[in-house]
C-alpha positions as CSV (number, residue, x, y, z in Angstrom):
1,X,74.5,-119.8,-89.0
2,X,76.3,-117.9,-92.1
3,X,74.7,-115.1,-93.6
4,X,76.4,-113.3,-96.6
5,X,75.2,-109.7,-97.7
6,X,75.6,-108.0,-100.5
7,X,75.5,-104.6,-100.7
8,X,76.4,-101.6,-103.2
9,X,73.9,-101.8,-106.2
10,X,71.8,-99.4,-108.1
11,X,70.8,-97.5,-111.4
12,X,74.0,-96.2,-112.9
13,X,74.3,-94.9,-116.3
14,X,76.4,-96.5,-119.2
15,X,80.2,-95.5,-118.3
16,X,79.2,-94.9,-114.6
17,X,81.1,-96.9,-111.7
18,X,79.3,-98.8,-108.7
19,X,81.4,-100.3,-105.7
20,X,80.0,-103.2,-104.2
21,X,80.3,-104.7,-101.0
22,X,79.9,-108.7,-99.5
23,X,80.2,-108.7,-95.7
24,X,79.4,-111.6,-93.8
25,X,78.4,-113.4,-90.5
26,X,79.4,-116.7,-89.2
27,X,82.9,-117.3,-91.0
28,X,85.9,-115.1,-91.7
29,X,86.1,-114.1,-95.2
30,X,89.9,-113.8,-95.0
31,X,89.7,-117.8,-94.6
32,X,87.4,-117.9,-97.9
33,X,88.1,-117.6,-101.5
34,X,85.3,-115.0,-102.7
35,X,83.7,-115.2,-105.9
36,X,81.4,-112.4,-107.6
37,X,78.6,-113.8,-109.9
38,X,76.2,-112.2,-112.5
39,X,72.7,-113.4,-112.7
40,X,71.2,-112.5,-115.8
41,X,67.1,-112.8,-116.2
42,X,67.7,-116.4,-118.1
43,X,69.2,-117.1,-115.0
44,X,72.5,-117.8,-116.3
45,X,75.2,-117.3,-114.0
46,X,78.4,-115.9,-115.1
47,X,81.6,-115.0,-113.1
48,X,83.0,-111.2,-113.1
49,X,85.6,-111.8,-110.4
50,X,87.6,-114.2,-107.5
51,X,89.8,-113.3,-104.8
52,X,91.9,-115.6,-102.6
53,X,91.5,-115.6,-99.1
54,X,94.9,-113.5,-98.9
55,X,93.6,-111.1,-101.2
56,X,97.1,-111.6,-103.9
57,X,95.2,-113.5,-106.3
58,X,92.7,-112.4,-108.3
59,X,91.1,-113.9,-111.9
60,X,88.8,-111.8,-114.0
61,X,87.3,-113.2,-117.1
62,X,87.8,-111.1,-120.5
63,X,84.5,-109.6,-120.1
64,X,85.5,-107.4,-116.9
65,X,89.1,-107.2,-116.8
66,X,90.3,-103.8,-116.9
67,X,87.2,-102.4,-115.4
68,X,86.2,-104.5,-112.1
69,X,88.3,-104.7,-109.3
70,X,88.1,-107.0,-106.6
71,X,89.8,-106.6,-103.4
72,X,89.8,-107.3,-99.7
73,X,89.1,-104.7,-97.1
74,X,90.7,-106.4,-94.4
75,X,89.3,-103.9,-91.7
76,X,85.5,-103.9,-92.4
77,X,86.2,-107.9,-92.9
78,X,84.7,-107.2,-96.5
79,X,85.3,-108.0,-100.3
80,X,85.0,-105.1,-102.4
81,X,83.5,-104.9,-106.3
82,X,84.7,-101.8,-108.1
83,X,82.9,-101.6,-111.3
84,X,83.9,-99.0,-113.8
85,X,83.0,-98.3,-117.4
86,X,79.7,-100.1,-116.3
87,X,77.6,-101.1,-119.6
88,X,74.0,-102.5,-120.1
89,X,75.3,-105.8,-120.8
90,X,76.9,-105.8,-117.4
91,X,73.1,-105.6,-115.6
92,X,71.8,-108.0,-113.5
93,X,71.8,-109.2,-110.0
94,X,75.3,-109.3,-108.4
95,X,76.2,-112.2,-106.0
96,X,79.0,-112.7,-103.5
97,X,80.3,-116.4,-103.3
98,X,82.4,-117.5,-100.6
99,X,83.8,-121.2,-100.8
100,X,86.3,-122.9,-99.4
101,X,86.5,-126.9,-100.4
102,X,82.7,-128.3,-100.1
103,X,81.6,-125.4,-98.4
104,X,80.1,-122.6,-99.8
105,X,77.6,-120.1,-99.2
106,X,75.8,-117.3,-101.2
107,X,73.9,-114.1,-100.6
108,X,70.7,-112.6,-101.5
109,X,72.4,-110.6,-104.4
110,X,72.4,-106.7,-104.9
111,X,70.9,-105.5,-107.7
112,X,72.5,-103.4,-110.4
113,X,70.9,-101.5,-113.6
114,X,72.7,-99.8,-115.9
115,X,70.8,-97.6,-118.7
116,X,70.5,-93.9,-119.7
């Protein structure tokens, strides 16, 4: 059975960084591309981030580039979220996606809130 976890979020002020974490059981990550979703209370889903399973590639949409890093920590078999320069716009509940052709599998989401 796979279980993904998300981990990392919390109440951070506007400009304030959070570093989340997506750890899972069941499958390797490294073998995974790893995606990062927003869920916003209309429930609209938007991406923030992707890694490749070797960790070289990354894509981050206008919206986040420049102040979210995603990366592979190879040693803790984890993807990492680095989220600077954190806005209220960029609130919601964060996901970790892992896919790889017609499988893929998702968390419970972490939480993040960002206001003064």
């Amino acid at each position: 059975q796979v279980q993904v976890v998300e981990s990392g979020g919390g109440l951070v002020q506007p400009g304030g960084s959070l570093r989340l974490s997506c750890t899972a059981s069941g499958i390797r990550l490294d073998d995974y591309f790893v995606n990062w979703y927003r869920i916003i209370p209309d429930k609209q889903r938007l991406r923030v981030a992707t890694i490749s399973g070797s960790g070289t590639d990354t894509y981050y949409p206008d919206s986040t580039k420049g102040r979210f890093t995603v990366s592979r920590d190879s040693a803790k078999s984890a993807v990492t979220l680095q989220m600077n320069n954190l806005q209220p716009e960029d609130a919601g509940i964060y996901f970790c996606n892992p896919y790889r052709g017609n499988s893929t599998y998702w968390g419970q989401g972490t939480q993040v809130t960002v206001s003064s």
